[in-house]
N, C-alpha and C positions, 0 to 999 in steps of 0.2 A: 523085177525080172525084165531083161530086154530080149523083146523077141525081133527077127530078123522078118522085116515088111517085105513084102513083095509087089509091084504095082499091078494093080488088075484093070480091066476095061470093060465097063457096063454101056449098055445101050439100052435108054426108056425114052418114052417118051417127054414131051415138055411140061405135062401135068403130074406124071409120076416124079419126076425130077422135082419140079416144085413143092409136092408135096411128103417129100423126102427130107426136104432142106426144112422144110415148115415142123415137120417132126424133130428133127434135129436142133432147131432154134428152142421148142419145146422142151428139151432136158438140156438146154447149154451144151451143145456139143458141136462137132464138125459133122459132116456127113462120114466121112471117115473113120471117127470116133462112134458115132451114130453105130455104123456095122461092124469096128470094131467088138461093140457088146453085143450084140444080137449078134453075129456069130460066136462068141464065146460063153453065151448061156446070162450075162449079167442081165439082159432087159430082153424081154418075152414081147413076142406079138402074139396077141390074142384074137380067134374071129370073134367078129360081131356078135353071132349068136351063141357063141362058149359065155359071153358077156353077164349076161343075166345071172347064169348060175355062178359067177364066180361073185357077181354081188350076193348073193342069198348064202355063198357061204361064209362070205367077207360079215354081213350083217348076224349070222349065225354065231363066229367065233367071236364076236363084238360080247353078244349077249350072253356068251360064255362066260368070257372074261370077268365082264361087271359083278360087282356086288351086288348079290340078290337083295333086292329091297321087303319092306314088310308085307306085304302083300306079297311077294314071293315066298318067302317063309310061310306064312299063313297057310299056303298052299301047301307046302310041304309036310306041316306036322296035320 
């Protein structure tokens, strides 16, 4: 799909900017590219403290997934 860009103008500071491009080196992207997907929903920013629970469910559906071992079984019957 080709969408039609428009050029926009940001103003941060030196540290915000740098660590924007340092984010964006991080997934191989342009900074461009960078807010192309976080504005269209592909790549999320997460706060800090949402962080934790998103591990505890991430580690949750892990141990979902897995094959209950024998001592899981044991437990069950």
């Amino acid at each position: 799909m080709n969408l039609i860009k428009t050029r926009y103008e940001v103003t941060l500071s030196q540290d915000a900017w740098d660590g924007v491009e340092t984010i964006a080196r991080k997934f191989n992207l342009s900074v461009s590219e960078l807010f192309e997907q976080v504005g269209s929903g592909l790549l999320a920013i997460v706060d800090p403290e949402d962080l934790e629970d998103i591990e505890d469910f991430l580690d949750l559906q892990v141990s979902l997934d897995a094959e209950p071992t024998l001592e899981d079984q044991e437990r069950i019957y």
